[in-house]
N, C-alpha and C positions, 0 to 999 in steps of 0.2 A: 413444467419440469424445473427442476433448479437452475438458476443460473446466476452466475457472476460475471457480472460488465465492468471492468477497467476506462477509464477514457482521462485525458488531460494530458498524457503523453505530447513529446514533442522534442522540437529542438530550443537548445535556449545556450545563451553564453554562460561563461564561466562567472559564479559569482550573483546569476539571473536566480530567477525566481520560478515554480512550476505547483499546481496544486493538482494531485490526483483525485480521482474518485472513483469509487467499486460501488455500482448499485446490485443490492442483491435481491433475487425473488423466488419462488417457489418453494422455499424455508421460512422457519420463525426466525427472522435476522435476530430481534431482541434477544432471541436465548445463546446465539453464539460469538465465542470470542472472534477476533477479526485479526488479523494479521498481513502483513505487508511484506513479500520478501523481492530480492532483485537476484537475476543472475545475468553475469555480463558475460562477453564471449569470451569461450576457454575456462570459464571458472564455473564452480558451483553455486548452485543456489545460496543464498544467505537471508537470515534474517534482516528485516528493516526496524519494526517496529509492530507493536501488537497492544491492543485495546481491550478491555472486560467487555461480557456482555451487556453492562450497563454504564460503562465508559466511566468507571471509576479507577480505574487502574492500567495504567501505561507501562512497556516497557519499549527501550531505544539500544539498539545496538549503539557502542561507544563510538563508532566512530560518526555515529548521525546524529547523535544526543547534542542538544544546543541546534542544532540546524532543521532540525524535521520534525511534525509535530504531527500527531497522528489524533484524531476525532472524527465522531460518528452521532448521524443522528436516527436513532429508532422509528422516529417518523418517517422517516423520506428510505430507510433500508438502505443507507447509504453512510461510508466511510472512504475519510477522507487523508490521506496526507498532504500535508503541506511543505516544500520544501526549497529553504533558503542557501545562501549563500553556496550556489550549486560548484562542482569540481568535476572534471573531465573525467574523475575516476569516478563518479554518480552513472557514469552512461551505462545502461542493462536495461533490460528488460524487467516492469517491474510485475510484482503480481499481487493479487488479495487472496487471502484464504479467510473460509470460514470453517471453524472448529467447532462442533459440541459432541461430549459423548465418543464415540467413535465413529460420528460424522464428520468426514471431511471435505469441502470442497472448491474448487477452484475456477479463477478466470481465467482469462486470454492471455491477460498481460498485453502493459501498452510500453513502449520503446521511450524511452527517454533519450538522448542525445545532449551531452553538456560539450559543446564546439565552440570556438570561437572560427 
């Protein structure tokens, strides 16, 4: 069956450093776009960041552009954010989505925690 796994979550300081990862299976990952969104408590989901299916084409919400860098490797079914110079306001929960078509589907999501 499908499925999307989150993992890399955690806690880290303000300013620290965290790389996520979504492995995905039971889909042709190569053919779908990938996407990254966060929702922190009280608020709505949001965009993070989102990747082509052939990881030619990035897009970054502004206020994570310069800090967070999103890639995928078709081999391994897995997409990656990477993300720096972390802010208390980063803490949510984040999640992977994959898109093709009118296929959509989603992980767990793993907890991020930006605390000192």
């Amino acid at each position: 069956q499908v499925q999307l796994v989150e993992s890399g979550g955690g806690l880290v300081q303000p300013g620290g450093s965290l790389t996520l990862s979504c492995a995905g299976s039971g889909f042709s990952f190569s053919n779908y776009a990938m996407t990254w969104y966060r929702q922190a408590p009280g608020k709505e989901r949001e965009l993070v960041a989102s990747i082509g299916s052939d990881g030619g084409s990035t897009n970054y919400t502004d206020s994570m552009k310069g800090r967070f860098t999103i890639t995928r490797d078709n081999a391994k079914n897995t997409v990656y954010l990477q993300m720096n110079s972390l802010k208390p306001e980063d803490t949510a929960v984040y999640y992977c989505n994959a898109r093709a078509f009118t296929n959509s589907f989603w992980g767990q999501g793993t907890q991020v925690t930006v605390s000192s």
